[in-house]
N, C-alpha and C positions, 0 to 999 in steps of 0.2 A: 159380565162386568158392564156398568151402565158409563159410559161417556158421555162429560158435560157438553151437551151440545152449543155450551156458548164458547167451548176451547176448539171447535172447526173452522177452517177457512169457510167463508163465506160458502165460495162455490164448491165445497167437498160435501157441506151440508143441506145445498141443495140437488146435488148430485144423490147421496143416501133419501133425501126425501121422495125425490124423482121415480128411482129406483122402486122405493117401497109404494110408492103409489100406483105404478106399473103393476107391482108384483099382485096387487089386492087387485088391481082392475084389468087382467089380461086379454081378454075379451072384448075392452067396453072401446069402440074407437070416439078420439075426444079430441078437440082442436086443443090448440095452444094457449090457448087463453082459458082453458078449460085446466089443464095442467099448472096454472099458475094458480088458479084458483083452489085448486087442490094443494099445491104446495105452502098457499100462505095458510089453507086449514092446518095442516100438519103444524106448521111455525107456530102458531098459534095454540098448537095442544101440547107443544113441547114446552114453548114459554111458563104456560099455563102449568106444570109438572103433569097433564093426564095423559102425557107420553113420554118415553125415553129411549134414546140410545142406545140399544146395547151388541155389545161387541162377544160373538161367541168362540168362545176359545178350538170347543170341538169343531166346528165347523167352518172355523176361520172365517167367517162372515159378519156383516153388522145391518142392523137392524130398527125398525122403530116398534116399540112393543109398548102397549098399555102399564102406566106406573103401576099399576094394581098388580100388576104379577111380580112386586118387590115389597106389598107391602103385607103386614099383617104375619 
């Protein structure tokens, strides 16, 4: 199920982008101002729709995943 990411608190949605940015770069150590820049990319590809929200039922978790895997 995809959530408008414009119906988030502020800080819930940068908390889920945080997270999923962590999750892609586990590995990679990165200052904070590195993390911001990463977080306005994500903002930026949500706005944009070539990301979205989504909330997995099975798994009870939420996520940011490529629009493309809702379209077509």
């Amino acid at each position: 199920m995809i959530i408008p990411w414009q119906e988030l608190d502020p800080d819930t949605l940068d908390n889920v982008i945080r997270e999923y940015v962590l999750s892609k770069l586990e590995d990679y150590q990165m200052e904070s101002t590195q993390m911001s820049e990463w977080i306005n990319q994500v903002k930026s590809q949500l706005r944009s729709g070539e990301a979205v929200i989504e909330w997995s039922e099975a798994n009870e978790s939420v996520t940011i995943v490529e629009s493309a895997k809702y379209s077509g």
